[in-house]
N, C-alpha and C positions, 0 to 999 in steps of 0.2 A: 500567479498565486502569491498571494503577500501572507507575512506574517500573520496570527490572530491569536487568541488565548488556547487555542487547542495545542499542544505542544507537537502532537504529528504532523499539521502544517507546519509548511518554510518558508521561508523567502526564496525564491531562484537567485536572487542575491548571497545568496550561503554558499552555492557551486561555483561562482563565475569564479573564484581564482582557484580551485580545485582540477583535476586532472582529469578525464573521464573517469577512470579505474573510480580514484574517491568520489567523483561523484555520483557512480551508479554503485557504488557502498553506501554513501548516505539515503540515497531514494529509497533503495533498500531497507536497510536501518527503522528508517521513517515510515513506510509502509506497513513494517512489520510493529512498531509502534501506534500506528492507527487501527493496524485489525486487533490488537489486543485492548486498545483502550475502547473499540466498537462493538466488540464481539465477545472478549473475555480472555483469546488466547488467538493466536495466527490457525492450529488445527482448528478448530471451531468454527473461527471466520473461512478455513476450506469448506468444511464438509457444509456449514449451512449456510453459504454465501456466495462462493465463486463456483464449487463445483456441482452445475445444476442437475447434470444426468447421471452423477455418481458413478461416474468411469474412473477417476481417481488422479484425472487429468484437470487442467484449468485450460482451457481453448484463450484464445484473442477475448473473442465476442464471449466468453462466460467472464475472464476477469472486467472486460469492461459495462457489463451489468452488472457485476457485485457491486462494482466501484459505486454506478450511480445508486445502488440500493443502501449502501452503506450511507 
């Protein structure tokens, strides 16, 4: 994934001198930056996006259908 004008992409170039710990705080971070600039807010991007059966859960396979619908 390379940089672009969307500011919730990154470069993976951004982690490489980063520790795990910071680097799954920034994927974090950044994620939670894309479901708000995609959807409005991160709850939002739950309830109409990732959680499809409305158990209140996100499975594997639900967040990685959000992802490609987002």
């Amino acid at each position: 994934m390379t940089a672009t004008s969307d500011s919730a992409v990154f470069d993976l170039r951004d982690i490489e001198n980063l520790d795990e710990d910071e680097a799954q705080d920034l994927a974090a971070e950044r994620l939670k930056e894309f479901c708000k600039e995609c959807c409005g807010s991160v709850l939002r991007a739950w309830a109409h996006v990732f959680d499809s059966n409305n158990d209140q859960r996100i499975s594997r396979v639900e967040f990685q259908n959000g992802m490609r619908k987002l």
